[in-house]
N, C-alpha and C positions, 0 to 999 in steps of 0.2 A: 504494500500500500504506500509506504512513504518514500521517497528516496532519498539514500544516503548524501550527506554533503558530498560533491563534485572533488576530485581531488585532481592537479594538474597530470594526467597521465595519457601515455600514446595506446594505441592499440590497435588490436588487428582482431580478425573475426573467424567463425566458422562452423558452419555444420551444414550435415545433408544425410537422408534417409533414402533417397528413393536411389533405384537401381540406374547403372549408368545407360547413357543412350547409347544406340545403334550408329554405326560410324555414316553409313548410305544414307542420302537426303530421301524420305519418305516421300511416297507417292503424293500427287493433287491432293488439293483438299476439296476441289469442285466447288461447287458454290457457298461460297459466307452464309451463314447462318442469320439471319436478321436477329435482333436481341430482343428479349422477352421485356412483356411492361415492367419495367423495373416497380416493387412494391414499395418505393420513395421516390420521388421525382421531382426535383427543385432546384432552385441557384441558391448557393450560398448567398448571407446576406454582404458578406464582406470577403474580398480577395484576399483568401489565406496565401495564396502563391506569394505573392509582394509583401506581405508583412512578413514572411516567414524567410523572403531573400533579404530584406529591411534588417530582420533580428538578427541573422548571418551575419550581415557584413557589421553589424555593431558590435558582435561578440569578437570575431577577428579583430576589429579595431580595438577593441580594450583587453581581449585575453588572449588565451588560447585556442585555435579552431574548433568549432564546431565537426563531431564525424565522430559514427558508430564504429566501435571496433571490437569484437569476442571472440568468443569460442561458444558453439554449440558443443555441449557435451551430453554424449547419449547415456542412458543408464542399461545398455547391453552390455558396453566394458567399463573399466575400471575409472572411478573419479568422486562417486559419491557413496560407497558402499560401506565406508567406515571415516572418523573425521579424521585419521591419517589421510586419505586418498583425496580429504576436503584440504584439508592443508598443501598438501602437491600443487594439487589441482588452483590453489589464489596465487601460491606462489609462480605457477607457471606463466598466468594470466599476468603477474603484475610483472615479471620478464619479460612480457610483450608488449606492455606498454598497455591491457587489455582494459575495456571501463565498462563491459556486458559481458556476463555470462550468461548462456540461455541453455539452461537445466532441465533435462527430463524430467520430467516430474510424475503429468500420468501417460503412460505407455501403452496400453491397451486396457482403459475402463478400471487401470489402478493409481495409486499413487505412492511415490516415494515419501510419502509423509504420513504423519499420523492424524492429520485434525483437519479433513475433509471429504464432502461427502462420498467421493471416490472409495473404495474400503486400501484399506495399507498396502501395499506391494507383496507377493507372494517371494521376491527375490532376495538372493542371499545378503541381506543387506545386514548390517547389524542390529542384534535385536531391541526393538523397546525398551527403555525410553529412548533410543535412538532414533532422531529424528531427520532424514538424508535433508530435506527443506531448509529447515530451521540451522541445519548447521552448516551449510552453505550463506545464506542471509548472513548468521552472523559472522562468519570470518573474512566473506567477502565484502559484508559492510564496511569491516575494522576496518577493509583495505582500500575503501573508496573505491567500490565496483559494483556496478549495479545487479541485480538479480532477476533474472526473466521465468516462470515459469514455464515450460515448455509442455505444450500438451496434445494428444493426439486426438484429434475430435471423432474420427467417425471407424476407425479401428477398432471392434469388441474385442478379440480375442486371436491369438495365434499359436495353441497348442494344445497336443491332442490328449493334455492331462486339466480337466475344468480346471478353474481358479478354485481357491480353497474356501472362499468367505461365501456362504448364500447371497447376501446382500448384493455380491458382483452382479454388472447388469447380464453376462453371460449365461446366467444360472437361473436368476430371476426373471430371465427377456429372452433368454436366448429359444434352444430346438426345444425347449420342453413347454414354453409361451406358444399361446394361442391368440389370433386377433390382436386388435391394436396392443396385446399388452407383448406381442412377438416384436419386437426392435428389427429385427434381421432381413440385410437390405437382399434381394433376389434379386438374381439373372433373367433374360428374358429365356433361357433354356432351363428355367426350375431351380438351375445352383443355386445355392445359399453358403456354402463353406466351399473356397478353393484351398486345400491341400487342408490344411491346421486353419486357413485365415477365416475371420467372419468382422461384418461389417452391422453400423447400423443405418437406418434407412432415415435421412438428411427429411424426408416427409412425414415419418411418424412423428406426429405431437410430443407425445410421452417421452420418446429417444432425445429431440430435442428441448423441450423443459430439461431432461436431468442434466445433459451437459452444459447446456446456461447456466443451472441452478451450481453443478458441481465446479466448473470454474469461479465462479462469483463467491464458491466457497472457500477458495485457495485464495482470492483476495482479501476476502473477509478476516482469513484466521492465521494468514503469513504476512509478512512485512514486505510483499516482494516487490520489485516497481514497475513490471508489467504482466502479461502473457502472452505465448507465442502461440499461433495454434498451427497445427499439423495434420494432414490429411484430412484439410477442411474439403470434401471435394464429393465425387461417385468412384468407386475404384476403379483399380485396372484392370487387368483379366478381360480386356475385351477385344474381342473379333475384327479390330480396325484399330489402324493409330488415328483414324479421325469420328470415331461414332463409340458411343457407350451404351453397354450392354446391360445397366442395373436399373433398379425403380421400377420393378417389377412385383414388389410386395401388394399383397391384396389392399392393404392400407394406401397407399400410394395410385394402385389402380383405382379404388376406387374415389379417392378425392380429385386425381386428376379431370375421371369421368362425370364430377359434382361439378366442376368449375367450367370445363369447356362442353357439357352436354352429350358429348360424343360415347357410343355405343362400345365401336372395335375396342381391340387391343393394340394401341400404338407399336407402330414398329422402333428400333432403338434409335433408326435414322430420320425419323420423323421431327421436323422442324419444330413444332407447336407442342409436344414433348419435348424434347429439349432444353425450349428455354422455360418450360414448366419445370422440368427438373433443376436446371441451372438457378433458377428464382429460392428451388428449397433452401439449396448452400446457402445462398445469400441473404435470407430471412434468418438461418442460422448464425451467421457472421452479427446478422444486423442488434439480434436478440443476444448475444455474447458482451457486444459493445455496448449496449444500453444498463445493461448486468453490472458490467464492471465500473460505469461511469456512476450508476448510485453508490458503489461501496467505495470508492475513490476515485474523484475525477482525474487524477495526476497519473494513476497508471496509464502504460501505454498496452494497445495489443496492435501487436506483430503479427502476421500471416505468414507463411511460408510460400512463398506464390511459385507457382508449375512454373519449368522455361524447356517441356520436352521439344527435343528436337529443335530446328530453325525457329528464327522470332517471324515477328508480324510482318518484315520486311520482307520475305519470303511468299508470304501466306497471302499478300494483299491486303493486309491488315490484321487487325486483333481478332474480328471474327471467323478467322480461317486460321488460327493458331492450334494447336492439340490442345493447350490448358483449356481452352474455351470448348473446345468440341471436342475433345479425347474423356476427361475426367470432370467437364463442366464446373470448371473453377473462374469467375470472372474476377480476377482479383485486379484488374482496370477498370472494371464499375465499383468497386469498393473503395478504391482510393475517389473517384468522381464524386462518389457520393458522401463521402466521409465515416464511413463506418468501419473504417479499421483505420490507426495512424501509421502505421511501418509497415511496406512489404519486405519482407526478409527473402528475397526471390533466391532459391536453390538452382543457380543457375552453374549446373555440375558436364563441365565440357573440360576434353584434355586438350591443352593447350598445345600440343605437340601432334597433335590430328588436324590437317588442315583446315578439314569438313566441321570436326566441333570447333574449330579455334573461330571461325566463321559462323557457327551458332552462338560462341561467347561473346560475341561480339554485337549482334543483331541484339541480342535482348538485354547486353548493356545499354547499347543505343535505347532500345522501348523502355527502360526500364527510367529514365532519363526525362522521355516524351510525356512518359503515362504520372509523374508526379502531383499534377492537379493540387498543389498546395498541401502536399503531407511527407512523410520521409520514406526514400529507399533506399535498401539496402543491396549489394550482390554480395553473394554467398556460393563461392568456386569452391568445389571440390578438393578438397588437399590433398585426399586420399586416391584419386587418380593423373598425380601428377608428381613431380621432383621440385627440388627449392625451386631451380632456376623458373621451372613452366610458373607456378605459384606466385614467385615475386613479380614475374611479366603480369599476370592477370588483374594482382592486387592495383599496381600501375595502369593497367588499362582503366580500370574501376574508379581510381581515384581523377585520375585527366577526365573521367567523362562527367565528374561534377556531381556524382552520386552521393548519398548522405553518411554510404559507408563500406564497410567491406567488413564480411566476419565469413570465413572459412569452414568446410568440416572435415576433419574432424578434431576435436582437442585427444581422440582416443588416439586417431590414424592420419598423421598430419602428411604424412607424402606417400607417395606408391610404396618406398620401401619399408615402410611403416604397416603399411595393410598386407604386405606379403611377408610379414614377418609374426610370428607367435610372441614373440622373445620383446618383455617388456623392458629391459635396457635397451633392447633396437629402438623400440619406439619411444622412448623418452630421450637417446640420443637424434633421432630424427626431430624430433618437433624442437627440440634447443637448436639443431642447424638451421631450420626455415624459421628461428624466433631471431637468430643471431644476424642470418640475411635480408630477414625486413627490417627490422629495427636499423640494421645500416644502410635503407636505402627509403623505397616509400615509407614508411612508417616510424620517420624518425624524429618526425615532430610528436610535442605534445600535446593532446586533444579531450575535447568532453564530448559527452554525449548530446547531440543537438536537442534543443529544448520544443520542446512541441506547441507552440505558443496560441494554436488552438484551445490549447488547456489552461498551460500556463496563464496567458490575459485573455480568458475568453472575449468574443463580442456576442457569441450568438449561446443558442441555448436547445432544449430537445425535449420529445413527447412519447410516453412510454403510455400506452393506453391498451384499453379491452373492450370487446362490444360483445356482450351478452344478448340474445333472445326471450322472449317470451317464455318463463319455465325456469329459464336460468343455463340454455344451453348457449355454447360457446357459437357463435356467426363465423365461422369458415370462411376465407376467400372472402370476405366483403370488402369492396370497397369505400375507403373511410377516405373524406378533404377536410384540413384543414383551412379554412377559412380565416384570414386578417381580420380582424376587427375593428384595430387601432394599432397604430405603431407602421414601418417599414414593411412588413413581411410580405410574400407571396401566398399566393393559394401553391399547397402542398396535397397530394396525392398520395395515399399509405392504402396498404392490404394486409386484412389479418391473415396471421396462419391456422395451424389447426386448433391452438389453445382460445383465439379469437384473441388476438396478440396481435397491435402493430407499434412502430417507431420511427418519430422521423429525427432526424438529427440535422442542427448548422440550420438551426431556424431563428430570425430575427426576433430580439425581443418584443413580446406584446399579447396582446390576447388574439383567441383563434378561437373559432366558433367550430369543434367539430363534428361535421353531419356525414351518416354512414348514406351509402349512394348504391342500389340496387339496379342492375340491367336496365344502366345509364338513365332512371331517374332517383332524385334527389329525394330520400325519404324523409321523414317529419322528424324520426329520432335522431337529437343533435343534444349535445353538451360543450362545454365551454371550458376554455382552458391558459392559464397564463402563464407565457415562457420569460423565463428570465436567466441571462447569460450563464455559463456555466453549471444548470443543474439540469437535472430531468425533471421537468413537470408529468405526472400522474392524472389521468384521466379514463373513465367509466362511462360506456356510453350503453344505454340501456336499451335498444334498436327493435323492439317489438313490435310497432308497428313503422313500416314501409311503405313509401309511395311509387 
């Protein structure tokens, strides 16, 4: 929640989970996708891009630069499993000059900590009262370094021994759940688990309340000063690197078939599916951000944004990209619209491959275009490359003007490092590519760029519900906000399944909000006043319709 005093230090970054790309440029993407109605739709009141180049060059003028620099650290190997391996692990960070760590936290529906609603980690960690969270925060507090939770949003499960705890969602939600109370996102071929893995379904209500609810708990009961979210998306496993094959759960078919009318069974390449699907991620993200912004405005959430394959330069833009149509991640409508502050894009290419040096390249360029007044980060691969490839990319990142650079991994920091068992290999590898940036891009001292969104707010946000007659939750309605008084615009939101919307970066004032059914404008409307910096709470009670 708070974050520690700034301390003048340089640093460097890293991490990444997902498998590396295929060296060959992927076929066409054939036609762009049109983008689904986004369930917010607005102009900021005020241009965060220019305040936020404004507060840049004032920090340069009187300190030290602004620019994110860490280490993702995964909790598959070694770093957080006793507070030796916590001790290493600040000290390595603060050798680099490092001022973010972004810590596993929950891994698949667990958490390395003990006081959230996630249930404790099954892994060999040290026992109770040992807390991997809590003692990260604090050593890396002492040391002027910030603390990221890191967490895996739609990952249930990956092994063919249950989790231990009932309460786990896999136990309680998973193959033994029926109906909406089954979390478990389907293929459109029946799958529901590839090999060990299982997912949960980004459209069931229930899946998304608990991971809003469960992050907002790791805010609430850690000191930490943001969240990172990871495999914010639909999985892989699909039959095309440009079409996705999941959101095939009955729960999912059947609100799809609520909302647009329609009878079939969408096929996975079906446009109007798609960006149905795509809308659920994003209602997820948007309901994540709204969570963490009542329990602390000052945290930050980070995303890990998809960069598979070639960028948008390639593709004809962002909606012919794979993030966009491979795993339906739009994390360039998330920065537009404000509902996440950091993309932390996993943009994992060997820089010693022409073909990916050439992919690394395109999505630093996007990654640059697509800022929209918030921070991004690139986040290279350590682990499939050498100091040298590593120090070039860090360079490429930093000339493009980006907000930062953080690497993965702190476990496997160069190819020799991932090809080796032998943990003095790999603690002598990461002191060589710490010793080589530190004497080249990464030799200045830096903080962490201030998000000044937060920091001085101007604008402000609406966390509301519309219940029916009965007390049933309104699906898919359409809700406007309405100005009243004050600057604002008319705003556009859509509830989800819990009959949940949010709109965020709205001008202060009052707004008249009225739910709007098959484009006409119903009678049930409530009222609600924004003021910078918080989330206003509103109840709209929509029982009768016009």
């Amino acid at each position: 929640m708070g974050r520690p005093t700034a301390r003048t230090i340089a640093a460097l970054g890293g991490f990444a989970l997902l498998p590396a790309l295929a060296l060959a440029a992927p076929a066409a993407a054939g036609t762009a996708a049109t983008a689904g109605t986004p369930t917010t739709a607005h102009t900021p009141a005020t241009t965060d891009a220019s305040a936020t180049a404004d507060a840049a060059a004032t920090t340069q003028a009187e300190g030290p630069p602004e620019q994110w620099r860490g280490y993702w650290v995964d909790a598959f190997n070694a770093g957080i499993y006793d507070a030796g391996q916590v001790t290493d692990l600040v000290a390595d960070a603060e050798a680099l000059g490092a001022n973010v760590l972004v810590v596993q936290v929950g891994r698949r529906f667990d958490c390395f900590c003990n006081d959230a609603l996630f249930p404790r980690t099954d892994a060999f960690v040290d026992p109770a009262p040992y807390d991997p969270l809590a003692e990260v925060i604090e050593q890396a507090h002492a040391a002027g370094i910030e603390v990221h939770a890191w967490v895996n949003a739609t990952t249930l499960w990956n092994s063919a021994t249950a989790p231990r705890s009932p309460e786990h969602a896999y136990n309680a939600h998973g193959f033994a759940a029926a109906g909406e109370d089954r979390w478990l996102n389907k293929r459109a071929d029946g799958v529901e688990k590839v090999g060990n893995n299982s997912f949960i379904d980004p459209a069931n209500r229930h899946a998304v309340d608990y991971v809003a609810d469960a992050v907002a708990s790791i805010t609430q009961n850690y000191d930490v000063d943001g969240v990172n979210l990871d495999y914010i998306r639909y999985p892989d496993y699909n039959t095309g690197d440009f079409v996705n094959d999941w959101g095939y759960s009955e729960v999912s078919l059947a609100r799809f078939a609520a909302e647009t009318g329609r009878t079939d069974v969408p096929a996975p390449t079906d446009e109007q599916f798609s960006d149905w699907r795509r809308d659920q991620v994003s209602g997820l993200v948007r309901k994540i951000y709204l969570a963490m912004y009542e329990v602390d405005p000052s945290d930050r959430l980070s995303v890990n944004g998809i960069t598979y394959a070639y960028g948008p330069g390639t593709y004809g833009g962002w909606e012919g990209t794979r993030p966009y149509r491979n795993v339906m991640q739009d994390w360039k409508g998330w920065l537009e619209e404000g509902i996440v502050d950091t993309v932390t894009a996993m943009n994992y290419k060997r820089d010693w491959v022409p073909a990916q040096a050439q992919m690394f390249d395109e999505w630093t360029e996007a990654l640059a275009d697509y800022r929209a007044g918030r921070h991004v980060v690139n986040g290279p691969a350590l682990y499939l490359n050498d100091v040298d490839s590593s120090v070039a990319q860090a360079r490429k990142t930093l000339e493009a003007g980006l907000d930062g650079w953080m690497g993965y991994s702190y476990a496997n920091a160069t190819m020799a490092a991932t090809a080796s068992g032998d943990a003095a290999v790999k603690d002598a590898e990461r002191a060589a590519l710490t010793v080589a940036l530190r004497a080249d891009v990464l030799a200045d001292d830096v903080v962490v760029p201030d998000m000044t969104w937060k920091s001085a707010p101007t604008t402000g946000n609406v966390s509301g519900t519309v219940t029916l007659d009965g007390g049933a939750v309104a699906d898919q309605a359409d809700v406007v906000l309405h100005p009243v008084d004050g600057p604002g615009e008319k705003v556009l939101a859509r509830t989800d399944g819990s009959g949940w919307f949010g709109a965020v970066d709205l001008a202060p004032g009052r707004y008249r909000v009225q739910v709007v059914e098959a484009g006409a404008e119903g009678t049930a409307s409530a009222f609600v006043t924004v003021r910078a910096g918080t989330v206003a709470e509103v109840a709209v009670p929509a029982d009768t319709l016009g």
